[in-house]
C-alpha positions in Angstrom: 22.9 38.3 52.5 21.8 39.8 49.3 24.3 37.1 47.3 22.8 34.4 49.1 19.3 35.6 48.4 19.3 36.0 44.7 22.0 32.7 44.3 18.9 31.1 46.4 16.3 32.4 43.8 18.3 31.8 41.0 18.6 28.2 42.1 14.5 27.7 43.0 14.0 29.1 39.8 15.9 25.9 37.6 14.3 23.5 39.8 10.5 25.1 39.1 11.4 25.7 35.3 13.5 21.7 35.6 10.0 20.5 37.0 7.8 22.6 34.7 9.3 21.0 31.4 9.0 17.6 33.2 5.5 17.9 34.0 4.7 19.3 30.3 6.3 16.4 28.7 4.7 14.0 30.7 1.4 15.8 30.0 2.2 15.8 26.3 3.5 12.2 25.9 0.3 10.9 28.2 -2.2 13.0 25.8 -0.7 11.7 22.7 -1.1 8.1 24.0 -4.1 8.3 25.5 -5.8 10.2 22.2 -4.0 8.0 19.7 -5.8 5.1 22.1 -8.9 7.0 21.7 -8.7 6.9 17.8 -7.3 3.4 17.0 -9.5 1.4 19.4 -12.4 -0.4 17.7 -14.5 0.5 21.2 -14.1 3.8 21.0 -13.6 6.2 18.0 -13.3 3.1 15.8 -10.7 4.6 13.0 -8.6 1.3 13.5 -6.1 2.7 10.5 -3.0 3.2 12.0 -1.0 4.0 8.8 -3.1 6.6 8.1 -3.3 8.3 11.4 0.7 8.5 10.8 0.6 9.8 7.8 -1.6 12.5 9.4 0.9 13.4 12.0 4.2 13.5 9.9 2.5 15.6 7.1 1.4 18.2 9.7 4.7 18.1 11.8 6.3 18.5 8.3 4.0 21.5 7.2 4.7 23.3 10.9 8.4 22.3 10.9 8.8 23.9 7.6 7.3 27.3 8.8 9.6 27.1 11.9 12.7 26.8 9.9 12.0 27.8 6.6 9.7 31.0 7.4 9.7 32.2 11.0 13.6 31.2 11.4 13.2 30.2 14.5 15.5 27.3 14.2 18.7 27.4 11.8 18.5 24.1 9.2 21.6 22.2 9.3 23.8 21.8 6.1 23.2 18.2 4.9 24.7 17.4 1.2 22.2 15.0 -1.4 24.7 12.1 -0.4 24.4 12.4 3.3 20.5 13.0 3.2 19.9 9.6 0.7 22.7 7.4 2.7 22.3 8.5 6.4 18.7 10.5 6.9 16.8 8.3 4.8 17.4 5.2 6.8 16.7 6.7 10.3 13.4 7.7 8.4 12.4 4.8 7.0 13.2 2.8 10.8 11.0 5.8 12.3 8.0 4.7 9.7 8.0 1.3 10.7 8.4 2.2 14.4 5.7 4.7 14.7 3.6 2.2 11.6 3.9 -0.6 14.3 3.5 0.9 17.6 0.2 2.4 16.4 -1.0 -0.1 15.4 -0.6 -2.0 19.0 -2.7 0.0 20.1 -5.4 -2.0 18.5 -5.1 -5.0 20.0 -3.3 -4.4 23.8 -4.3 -2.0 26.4 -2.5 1.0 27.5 -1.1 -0.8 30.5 0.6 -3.6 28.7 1.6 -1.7 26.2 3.7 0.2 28.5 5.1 -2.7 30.2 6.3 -4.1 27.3 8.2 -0.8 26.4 10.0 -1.6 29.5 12.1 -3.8 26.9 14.2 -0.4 25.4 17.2 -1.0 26.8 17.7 -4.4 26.4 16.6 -3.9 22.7 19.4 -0.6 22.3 21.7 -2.8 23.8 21.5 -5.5 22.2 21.5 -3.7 18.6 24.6 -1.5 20.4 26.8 -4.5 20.6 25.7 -6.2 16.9 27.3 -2.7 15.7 30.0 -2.8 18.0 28.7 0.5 19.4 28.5 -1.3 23.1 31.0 -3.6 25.1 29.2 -7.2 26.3 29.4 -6.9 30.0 28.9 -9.7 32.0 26.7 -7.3 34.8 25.1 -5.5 32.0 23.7 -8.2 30.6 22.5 -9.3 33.9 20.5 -6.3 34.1 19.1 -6.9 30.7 18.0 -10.5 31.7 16.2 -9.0 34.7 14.3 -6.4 32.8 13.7 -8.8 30.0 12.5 -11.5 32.8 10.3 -8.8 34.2 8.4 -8.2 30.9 8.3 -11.9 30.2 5.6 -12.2 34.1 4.1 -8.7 33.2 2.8 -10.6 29.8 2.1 -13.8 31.5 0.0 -12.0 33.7 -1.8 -10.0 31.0 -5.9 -10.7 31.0 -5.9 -9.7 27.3 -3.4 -11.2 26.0 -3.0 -10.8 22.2 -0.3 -12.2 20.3 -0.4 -10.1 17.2 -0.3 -6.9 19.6 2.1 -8.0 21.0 4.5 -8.9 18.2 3.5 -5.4 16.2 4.6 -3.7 19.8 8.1 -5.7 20.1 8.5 -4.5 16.3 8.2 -1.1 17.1 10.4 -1.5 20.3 13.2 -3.1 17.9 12.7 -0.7 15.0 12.9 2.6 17.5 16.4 1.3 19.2 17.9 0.2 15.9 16.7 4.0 15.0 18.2 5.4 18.0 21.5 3.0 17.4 21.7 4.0 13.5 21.2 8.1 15.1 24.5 7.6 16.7 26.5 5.6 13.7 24.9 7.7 10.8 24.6 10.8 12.3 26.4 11.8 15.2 29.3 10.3 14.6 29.6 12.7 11.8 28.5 15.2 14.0 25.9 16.2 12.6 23.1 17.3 15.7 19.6 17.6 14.8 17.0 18.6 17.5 13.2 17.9 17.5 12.2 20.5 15.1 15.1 19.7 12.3 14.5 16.2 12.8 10.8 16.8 12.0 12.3 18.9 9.3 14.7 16.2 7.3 12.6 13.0 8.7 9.2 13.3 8.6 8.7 13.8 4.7 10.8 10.9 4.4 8.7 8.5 6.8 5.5 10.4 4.6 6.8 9.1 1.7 7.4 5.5 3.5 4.3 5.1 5.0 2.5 5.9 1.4 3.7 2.3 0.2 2.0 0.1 3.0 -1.3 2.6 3.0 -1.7 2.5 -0.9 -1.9 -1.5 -0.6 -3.2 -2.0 3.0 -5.8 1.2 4.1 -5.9 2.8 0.7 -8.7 0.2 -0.5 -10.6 -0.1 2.9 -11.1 3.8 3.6 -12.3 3.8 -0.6 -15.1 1.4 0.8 -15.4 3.1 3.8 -17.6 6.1 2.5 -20.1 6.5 5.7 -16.6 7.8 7.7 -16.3 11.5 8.0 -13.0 13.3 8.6 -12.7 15.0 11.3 -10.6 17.9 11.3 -11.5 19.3 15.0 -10.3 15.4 16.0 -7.1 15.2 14.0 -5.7 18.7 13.9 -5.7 18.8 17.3 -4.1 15.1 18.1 -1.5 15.9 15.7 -0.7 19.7 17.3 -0.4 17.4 20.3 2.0 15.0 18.6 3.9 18.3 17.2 4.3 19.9 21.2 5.4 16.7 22.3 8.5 16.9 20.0 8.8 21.0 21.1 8.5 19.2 25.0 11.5 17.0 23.8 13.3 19.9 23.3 12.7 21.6 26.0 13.0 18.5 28.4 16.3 17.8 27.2 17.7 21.3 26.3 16.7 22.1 29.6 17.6 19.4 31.8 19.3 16.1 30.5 18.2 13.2 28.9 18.7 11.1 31.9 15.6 13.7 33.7 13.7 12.6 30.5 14.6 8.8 31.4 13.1 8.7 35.1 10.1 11.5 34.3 9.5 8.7 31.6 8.7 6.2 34.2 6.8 8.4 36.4 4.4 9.1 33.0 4.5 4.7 32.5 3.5 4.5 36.2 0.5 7.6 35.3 -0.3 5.1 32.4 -0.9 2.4 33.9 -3.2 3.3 36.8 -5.3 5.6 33.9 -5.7 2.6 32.3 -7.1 0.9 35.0 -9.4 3.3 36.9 -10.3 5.5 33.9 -10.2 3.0 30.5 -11.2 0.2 33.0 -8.5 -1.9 31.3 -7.6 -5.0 33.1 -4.5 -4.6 35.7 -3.4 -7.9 37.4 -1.1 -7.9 40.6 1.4 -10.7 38.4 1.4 -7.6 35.2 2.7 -5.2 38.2 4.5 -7.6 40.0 5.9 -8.2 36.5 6.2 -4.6 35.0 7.7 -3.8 39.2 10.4 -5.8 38.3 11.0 -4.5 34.9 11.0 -1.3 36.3 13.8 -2.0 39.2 16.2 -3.3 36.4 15.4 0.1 34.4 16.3 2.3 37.4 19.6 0.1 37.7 20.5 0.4 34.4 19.9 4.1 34.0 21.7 4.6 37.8 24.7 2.6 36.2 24.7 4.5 33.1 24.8 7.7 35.4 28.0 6.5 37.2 29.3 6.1 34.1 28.7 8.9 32.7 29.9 11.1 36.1 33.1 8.8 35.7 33.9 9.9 32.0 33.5 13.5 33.1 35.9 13.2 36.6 38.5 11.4 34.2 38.1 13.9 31.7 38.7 16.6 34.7 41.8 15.2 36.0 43.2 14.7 32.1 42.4 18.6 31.8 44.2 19.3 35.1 47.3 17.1 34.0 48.1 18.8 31.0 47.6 22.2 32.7 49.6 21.1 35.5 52.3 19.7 32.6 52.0 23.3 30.6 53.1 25.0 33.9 55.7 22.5 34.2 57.8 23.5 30.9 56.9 27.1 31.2 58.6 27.2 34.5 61.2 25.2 33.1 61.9 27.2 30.4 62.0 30.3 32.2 64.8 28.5 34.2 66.7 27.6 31.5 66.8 31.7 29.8 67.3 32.7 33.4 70.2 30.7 33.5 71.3 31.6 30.1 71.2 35.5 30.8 73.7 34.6 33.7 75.9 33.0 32.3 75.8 35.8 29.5 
């Protein structure tokens, strides 16, 4: 009674902790959007420089990810030689300056809701970049699920009241720079295996994307924000949107550490669903039934693909299993056997 108790508490326990992390993330990751939303837009803040809003974030996340490893130790650094940092952390930081340069900036011209929807499109983008580096197999019902996803998106922007094309092609850019980021993660780093979580990533990346996004903001917002002298900064407005940007990357690694990154999949579609329906009753943003009848069948071909990826992934594991247990099972095999054969030996001696 007493095992059954505590194995029962134990067990309640994982699933509160499982469903705190999740609800933090999504708290997290729906702050950060909302407030970067909040900043960008032309209605509201009116500080439409994405570049520098960036910049903000990466040199803080830098500043505070150098204390955590550098200072309080609370995360060991990661032995990385000159040649690996120039040839493989350099290029995932320079993808992650264009994706976060791009996505910000969407946030301009599309609403919340759309933008969302057209995020949707991240498989079919890591896929797509998988198989050009030979890192995924073309499957014939693979790619089926891709073409549903992608035909989903296609009536959720059909749909859209506000359409904007230039939104719309800065957000597809930042979809296509992020899974050739997350595709490049895999080739450059982990394949190597070399693991870096949130904070080290922060650590080794952000300066680089700092020093990235300098190029485009000395020719692009540089000159504006010189003209710009009736704008104030902030610092109650931006220190705390980027200490939300920084806990979101802590939430990652909690979430993941935690749980898996297949919880982090579907809690991410619980926060697109949030989202939306913020976007429409509180931002008043324009939701039509063909952007959810749209973004609804997006969504079904994102469930499919992650419950697919699941099956594959429990599939791996069972065959890995039975490998295990067939080599055991052989070990046993030619131990017995060769306790047969010195039995044998001492009776003939």
């Amino acid at each position: 009674m007493g095992k059954d108790s505590i194995f029962g508490d134990g067990v309640l326990k994982k699933i509160i902790l499982s469903y705190t992390y999740v609800s933090i993330w999504i708290f997290l990751s729906f702050t950060v959007i909302v407030y970067n939303k909040y900043i960008l837009d032309r209605k509201l803040y009116n500080w439409p420089f994405p570049i520098s809003l960036t910049m903000i974030h990466m040199a803080f996340c830098s500043s505070l990810a150098f204390i955590a490893v550098r200072m309080l130790k609370l995360v060991d650094p990661v032995s990385l030689s000159l040649h690996v940092y120039l040839t493989s952390v350099l290029p995932i930081g320079a993808l992650y300056s264009l994706s976060l340069w791009f996505s910000n900036s969407a946030y301009i011209y599309l609403s919340v809701s759309f933008i969302q929807m057209l995020k949707a499109l991240m498989p079919v983008a890591v896929y797509t970049i998988g198989i050009l580096f030979k890192k995924d197999a073309l499957k014939s019902n693979t790619m089926g699920n891709m073409l549903a996803i992608s035909l989903g998106v296609a009536v959720a922007a059909y749909g859209e009241a506000k359409y904007d094309s230039w939104g719309v092609f800065l957000q597809l850019g930042a979809v296509l720079f992020e899974a050739t980021r997350l595709v490049m993660i895999q080739i450059l780093l982990t394949s190597k295996g070399i693991n870096l979580n949130p904070i080290t990533s922060l650590y080794y990346v952000a300066p680089s994307c700092l020093a990235f996004l300098s190029i485009p903001w000395i020719i692009v917002e540089y000159p504006v924000l010189k003209q710009n002298s009736g704008f104030h900064f902030d610092f109650v407005i931006f220190w705390t949107n980027s200490l939300c940007a920084f806990a979101l990357n802590l939430a990652v690694f909690l979430l993941v550490g935690k749980t898996s990154a297949l919880t982090m999949n579907v809690a991410g579609v619980v926060k697109d669903w949030l989202l939306i329906a913020f976007s429409w009753s509180v931002i008043k943003d324009t939701v039509t039934l063909v952007n959810l009848f749209g973004y609804g069948l997006a969504f079904l071909g994102v469930a499919y693909y992650n419950y697919s990826k699941l099956q594959s992934l429990k599939a791996t594991e069972m065959q890995k299993k039975v490998q295990a247990a067939d080599d055991e099972a052989g070990k046993l095999l030619e131990e017995r056997e060769e306790d047969g054969m010195e039995k044998k030996g001492d009776a003939s001696v």
